[in-house]
C-alpha positions as CSV (number, residue, x, y, z in Angstrom):
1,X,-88.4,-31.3,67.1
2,X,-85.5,-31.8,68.9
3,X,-82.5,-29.0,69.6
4,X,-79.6,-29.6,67.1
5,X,-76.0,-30.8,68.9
6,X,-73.7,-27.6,69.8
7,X,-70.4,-26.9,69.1
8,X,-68.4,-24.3,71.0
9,X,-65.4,-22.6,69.4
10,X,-62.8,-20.7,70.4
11,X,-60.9,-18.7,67.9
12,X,-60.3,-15.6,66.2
13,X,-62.1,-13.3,64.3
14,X,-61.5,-12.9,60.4
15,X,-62.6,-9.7,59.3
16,X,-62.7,-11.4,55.6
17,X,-64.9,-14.2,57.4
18,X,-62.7,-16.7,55.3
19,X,-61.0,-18.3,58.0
20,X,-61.5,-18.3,62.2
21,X,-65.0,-18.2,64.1
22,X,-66.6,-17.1,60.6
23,X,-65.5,-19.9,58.6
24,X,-66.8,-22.2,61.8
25,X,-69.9,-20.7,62.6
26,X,-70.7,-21.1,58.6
27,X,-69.7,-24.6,58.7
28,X,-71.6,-25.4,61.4
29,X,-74.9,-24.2,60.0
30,X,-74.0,-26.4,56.6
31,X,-74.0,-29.3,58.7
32,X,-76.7,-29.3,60.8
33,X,-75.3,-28.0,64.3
34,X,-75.6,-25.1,66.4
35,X,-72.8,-23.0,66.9
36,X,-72.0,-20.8,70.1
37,X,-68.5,-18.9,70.3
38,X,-65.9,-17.5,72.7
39,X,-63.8,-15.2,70.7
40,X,-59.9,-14.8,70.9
41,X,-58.5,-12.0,69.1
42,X,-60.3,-9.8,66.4
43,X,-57.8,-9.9,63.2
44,X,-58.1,-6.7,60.0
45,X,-57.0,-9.1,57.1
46,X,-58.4,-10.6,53.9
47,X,-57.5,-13.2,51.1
48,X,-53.9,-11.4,51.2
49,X,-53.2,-11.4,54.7
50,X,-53.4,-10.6,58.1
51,X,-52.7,-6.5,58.9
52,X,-53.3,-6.3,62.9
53,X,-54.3,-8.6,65.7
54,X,-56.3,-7.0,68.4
55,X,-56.0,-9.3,71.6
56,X,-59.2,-9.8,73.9
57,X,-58.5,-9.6,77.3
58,X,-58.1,-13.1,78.6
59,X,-60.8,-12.5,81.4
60,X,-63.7,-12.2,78.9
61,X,-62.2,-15.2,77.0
62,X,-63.0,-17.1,80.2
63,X,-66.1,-15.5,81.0
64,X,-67.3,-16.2,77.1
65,X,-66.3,-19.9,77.3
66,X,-68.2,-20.4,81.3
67,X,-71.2,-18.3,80.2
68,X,-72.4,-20.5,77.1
69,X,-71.0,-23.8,79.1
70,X,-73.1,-22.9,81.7
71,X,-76.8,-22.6,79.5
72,X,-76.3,-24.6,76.3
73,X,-75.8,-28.5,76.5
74,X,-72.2,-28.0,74.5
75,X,-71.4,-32.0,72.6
76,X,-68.3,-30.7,71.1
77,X,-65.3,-27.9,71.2
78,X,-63.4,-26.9,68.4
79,X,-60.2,-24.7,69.3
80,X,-58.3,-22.7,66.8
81,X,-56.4,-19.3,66.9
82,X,-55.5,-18.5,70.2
83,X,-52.7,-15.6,69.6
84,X,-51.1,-14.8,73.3
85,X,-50.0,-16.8,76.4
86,X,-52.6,-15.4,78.6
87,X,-55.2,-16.6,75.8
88,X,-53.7,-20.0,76.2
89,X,-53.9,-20.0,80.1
90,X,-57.3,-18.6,80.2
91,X,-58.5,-21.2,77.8
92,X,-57.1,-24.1,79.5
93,X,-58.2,-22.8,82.7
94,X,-61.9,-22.4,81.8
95,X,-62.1,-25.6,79.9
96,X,-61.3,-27.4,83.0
97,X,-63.2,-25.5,85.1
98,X,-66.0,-25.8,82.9
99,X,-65.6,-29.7,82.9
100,X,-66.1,-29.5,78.9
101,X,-62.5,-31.2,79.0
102,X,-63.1,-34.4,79.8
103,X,-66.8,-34.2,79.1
104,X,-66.7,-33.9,75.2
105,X,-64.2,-34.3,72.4
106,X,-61.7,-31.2,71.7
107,X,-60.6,-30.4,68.0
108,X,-57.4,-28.2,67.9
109,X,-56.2,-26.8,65.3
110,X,-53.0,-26.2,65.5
111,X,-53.3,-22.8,64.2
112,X,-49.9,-20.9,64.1
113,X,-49.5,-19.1,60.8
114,X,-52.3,-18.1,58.8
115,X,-52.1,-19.5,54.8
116,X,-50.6,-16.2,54.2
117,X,-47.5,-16.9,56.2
118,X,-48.7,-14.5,58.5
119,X,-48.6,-15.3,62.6
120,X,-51.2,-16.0,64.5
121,X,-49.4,-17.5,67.8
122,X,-47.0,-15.2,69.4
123,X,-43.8,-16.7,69.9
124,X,-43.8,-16.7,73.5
125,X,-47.0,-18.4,74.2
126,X,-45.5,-21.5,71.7
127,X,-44.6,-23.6,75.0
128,X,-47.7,-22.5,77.0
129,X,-49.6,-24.0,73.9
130,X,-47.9,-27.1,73.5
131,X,-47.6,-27.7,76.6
132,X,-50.8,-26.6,78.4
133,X,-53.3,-26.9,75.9
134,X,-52.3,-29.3,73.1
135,X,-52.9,-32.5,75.5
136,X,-56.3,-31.6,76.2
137,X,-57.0,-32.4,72.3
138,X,-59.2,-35.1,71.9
139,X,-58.0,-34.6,67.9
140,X,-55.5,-32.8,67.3
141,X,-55.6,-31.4,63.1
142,X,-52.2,-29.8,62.2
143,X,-50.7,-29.6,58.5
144,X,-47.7,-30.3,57.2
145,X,-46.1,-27.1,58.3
146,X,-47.8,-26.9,61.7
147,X,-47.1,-30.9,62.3
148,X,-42.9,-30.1,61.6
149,X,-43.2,-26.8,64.7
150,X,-45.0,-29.5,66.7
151,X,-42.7,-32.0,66.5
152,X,-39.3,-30.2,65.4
153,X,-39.5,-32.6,62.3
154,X,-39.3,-32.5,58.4
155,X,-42.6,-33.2,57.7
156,X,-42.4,-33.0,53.5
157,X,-43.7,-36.2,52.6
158,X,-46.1,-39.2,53.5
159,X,-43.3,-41.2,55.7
160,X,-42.9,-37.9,57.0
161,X,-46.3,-37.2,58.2
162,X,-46.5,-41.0,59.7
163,X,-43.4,-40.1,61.9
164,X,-45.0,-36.8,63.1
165,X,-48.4,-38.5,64.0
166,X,-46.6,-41.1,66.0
167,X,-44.6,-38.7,67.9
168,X,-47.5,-36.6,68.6
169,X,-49.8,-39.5,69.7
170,X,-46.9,-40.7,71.5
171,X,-47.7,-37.6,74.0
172,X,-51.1,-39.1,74.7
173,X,-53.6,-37.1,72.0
174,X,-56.0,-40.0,71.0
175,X,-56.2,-39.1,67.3
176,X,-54.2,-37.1,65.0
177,X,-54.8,-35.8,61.9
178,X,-52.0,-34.7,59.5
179,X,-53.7,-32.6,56.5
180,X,-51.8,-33.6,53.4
181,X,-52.9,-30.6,51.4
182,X,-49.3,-29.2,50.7
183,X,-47.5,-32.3,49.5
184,X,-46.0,-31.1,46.2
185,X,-47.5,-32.3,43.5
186,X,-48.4,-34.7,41.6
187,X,-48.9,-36.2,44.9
188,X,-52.4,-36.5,45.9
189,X,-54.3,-34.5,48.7
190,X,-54.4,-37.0,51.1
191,X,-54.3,-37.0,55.3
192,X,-53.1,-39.4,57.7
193,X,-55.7,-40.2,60.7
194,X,-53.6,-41.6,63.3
195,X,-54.8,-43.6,66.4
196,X,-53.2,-45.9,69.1
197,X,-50.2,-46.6,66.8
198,X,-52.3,-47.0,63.4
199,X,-52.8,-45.1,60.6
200,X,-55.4,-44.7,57.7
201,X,-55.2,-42.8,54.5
202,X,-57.9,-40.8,53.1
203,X,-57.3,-39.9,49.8
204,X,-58.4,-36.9,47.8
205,X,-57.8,-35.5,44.2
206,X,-56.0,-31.9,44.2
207,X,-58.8,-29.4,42.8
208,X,-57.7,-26.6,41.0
209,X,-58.0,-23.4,42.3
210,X,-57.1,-20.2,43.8
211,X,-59.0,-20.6,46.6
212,X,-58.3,-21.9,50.1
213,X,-58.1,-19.2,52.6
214,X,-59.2,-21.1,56.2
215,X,-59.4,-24.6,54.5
216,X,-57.3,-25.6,58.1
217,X,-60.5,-23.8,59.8
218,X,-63.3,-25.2,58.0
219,X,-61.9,-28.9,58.0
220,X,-61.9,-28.9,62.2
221,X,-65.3,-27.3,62.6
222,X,-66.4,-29.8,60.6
223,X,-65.0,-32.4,62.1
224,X,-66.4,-31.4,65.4
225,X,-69.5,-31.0,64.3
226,X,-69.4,-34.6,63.2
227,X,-68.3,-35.5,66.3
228,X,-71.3,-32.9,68.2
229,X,-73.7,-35.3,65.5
230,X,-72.4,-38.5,67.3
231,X,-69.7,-40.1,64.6
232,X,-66.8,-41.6,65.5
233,X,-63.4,-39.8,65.1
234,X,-62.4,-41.9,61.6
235,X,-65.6,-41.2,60.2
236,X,-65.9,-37.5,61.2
237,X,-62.8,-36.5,59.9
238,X,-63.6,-38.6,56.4
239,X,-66.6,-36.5,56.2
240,X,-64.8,-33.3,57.3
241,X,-62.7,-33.9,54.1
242,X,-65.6,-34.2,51.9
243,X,-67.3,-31.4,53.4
244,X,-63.9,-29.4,52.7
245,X,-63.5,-30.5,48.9
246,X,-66.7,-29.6,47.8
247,X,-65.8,-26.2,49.5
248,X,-62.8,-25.9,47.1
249,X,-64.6,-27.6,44.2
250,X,-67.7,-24.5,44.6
251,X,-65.4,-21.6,46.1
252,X,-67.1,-18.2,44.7
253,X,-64.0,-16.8,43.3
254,X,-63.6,-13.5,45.7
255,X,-60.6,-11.5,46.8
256,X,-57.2,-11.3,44.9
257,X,-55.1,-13.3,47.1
258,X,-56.2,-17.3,48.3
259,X,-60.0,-16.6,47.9
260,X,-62.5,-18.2,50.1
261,X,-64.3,-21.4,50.6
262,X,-68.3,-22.2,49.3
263,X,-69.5,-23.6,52.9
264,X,-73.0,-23.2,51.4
265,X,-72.1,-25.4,48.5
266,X,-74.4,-28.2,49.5
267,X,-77.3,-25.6,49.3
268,X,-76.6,-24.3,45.9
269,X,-78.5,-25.0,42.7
């Protein structure tokens, strides 16, 4: 038998393992790939928010991301919270060091405020991000909210979210990905995948519920992990949004506030 693709992510820890390196690591193991981790910040929150961020010192983030690119064969890298400059520096550095940028793909998700509202990128490490480590994505997965701080837009609608994806591939990300999960309704639940001045539309139907606490998280693991099994960018984030609904569709009903997602749904009776 052959070793499963690895995916490497760097992000934060959710001590309601709804959202960050919890949410990925589950995701990976739904679809088939092996995940290894380089962790961030450690976070005390739950479905209702975030209630501390402890920092880790940006030496062992390096050290975490060299040590597993150094003994496992890593096919993709998915990035999400990051939290202080020096996070951001360290990350950037070690990537490049590392060769993993450049060598495989790099999802980011743009992750600045959690679903609560809460921060999750201090303030002053906003230009260090966009600047430093928002390039090296290979796809880059922001929502509406997150594509607006990106591009100092209105993004609020579907001609909205066009203009955002072609200012942010106009800064030389291959493909973006605007989530369309927050258009108001009626509108449908549907995200733009931008590429070399072209966009496609993947529809979805809204599922009610109160869930969807790290739907942001789950949706770029599993596009890397698509990516780690060898699709193409189009295809892996078609299947990321499939992978996310049923997520939604299944979600156990836990917590008070924006409840968690099912990544074991495929596996259920």
């Amino acid at each position: 038998m052959s070793p499963p693709p690895v995916v490497l992510t760097v992000a934060g820890s959710d001590s309601g393992a709804g959202a960050g390196l919890e949410a990925d690591l589950k995701t990976f193991m739904a679809l088939g790939v092996y995940g290894v981790t380089a962790v961030t910040a450690v976070t005390a929150q739950d479905t209702r928010g975030v209630y501390r961020v402890g920092a880790v010192d940006p030496v062992l983030i390096r050290e975490q991301i060299r040590a597993v690119a150094g003994d496992f064969p890593v096919a993709a890298v998915k990035i999400g919270m990051v939290w202080s400059r020096a996070a951001v520096e360290a990350v950037v550095q070690a990537l490049t060091a590392t060769g993993l940028a450049g060598r495989c793909p790099i999802v980011i998700d743009p992750v600045l405020r959690a679903s609560s509202g809460d921060p999750l990128l201090e303030p002053e490490a906003e230009a260090a991000y966009i600047a430093g480590l928002v390039p090296l994505a290979t796809v880059l997965t922001p929502n509406l909210d997150e594509a607006a701080a990106l591009t100092g837009r209105t993004v609020a609608a579907r001609a909205d979210m066009e203009v955002a994806a072609q200012a942010l591939g106009a800064r030389g990300i291959p493909w973006v990905v605007v989530k369309g999960g927050h258009l108001p309704a009626p509108e449908p639940a549907a995200d733009l995948v931008w590429h070399q001045g072209t966009g496609r539309w993947l529809e979805g139907r809204r599922i009610p519920t109160t869930a969807g606490h790290g739907t942001g998280c789950t949706f770029a693991s599993a596009l890397a992990a698509y990516l780690a099994r060898g699709e193409d960018p189009a295809a892996a984030a078609a299947g990321a949004k499939a992978f996310v609904a049923g997520a939604l569709a299944h979600a156990p009903g836990l917590g008070h506030g924006r409840g968690p997602l099912a990544h074991d749904w495929r596996w259920r009776p």
